[in-house]
C-alpha positions, 0 to 999 in steps of 0.5 A: 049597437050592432057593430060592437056586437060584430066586433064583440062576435069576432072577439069572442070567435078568435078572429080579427076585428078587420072591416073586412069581417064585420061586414060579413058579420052584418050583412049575415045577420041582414044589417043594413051595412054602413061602411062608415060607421064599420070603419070607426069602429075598427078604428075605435077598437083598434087599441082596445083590450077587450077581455080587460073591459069585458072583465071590468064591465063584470066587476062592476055589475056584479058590485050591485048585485054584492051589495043588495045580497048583503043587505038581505042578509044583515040581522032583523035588528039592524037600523035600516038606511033610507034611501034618497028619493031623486026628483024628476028634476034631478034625473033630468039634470043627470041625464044632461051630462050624458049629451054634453 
């Protein structure tokens, strides 16, 4: 996770996001450097627009934060929707699709 941090640093920072700079970046904060791993992530940002996937990041968490604030406000007369409670089961099984 430290190298999307460098990367997002230097985003932020104006600089280029080289191999070159992150590790500068990593070996100041005393990461241990993996030049492998600094190499895939140019690599992987390479094409990237940053400030689009920051901005879409923010929109939707901020869709949750909309919603629970709405909800706060509706009028005291209003029929309250219960939530679906979701089994150990059914996290476990959701989580699956994250590995595969």
């Amino acid at each position: 996770m430290e190298y999307v941090y460098a990367a997002m640093l230097l985003h932020k920072a104006g600089k280029g996001i080289t191999e070159d700079a992150m590790e500068k970046v990593l070996t100041a904060t005393g990461v241990a450097v993996d030049k492998g791993l600094v190499k895939a992530t140019v690599s992987a940002l390479k094409d990237v627009d940053i400030e689009k996937v920051i901005s879409e990041a923010a929109i939707v968490q901020a869709a949750p934060a909309a919603a629970a604030t709405s909800s706060t406000t509706e009028k005291k007369g209003a029929p309250k929707v219960e939530e679906k409670k979701v089994t150990e089961e059914e996290a476990a099984a959701g989580l699956g699709a994250l590995f595969g």
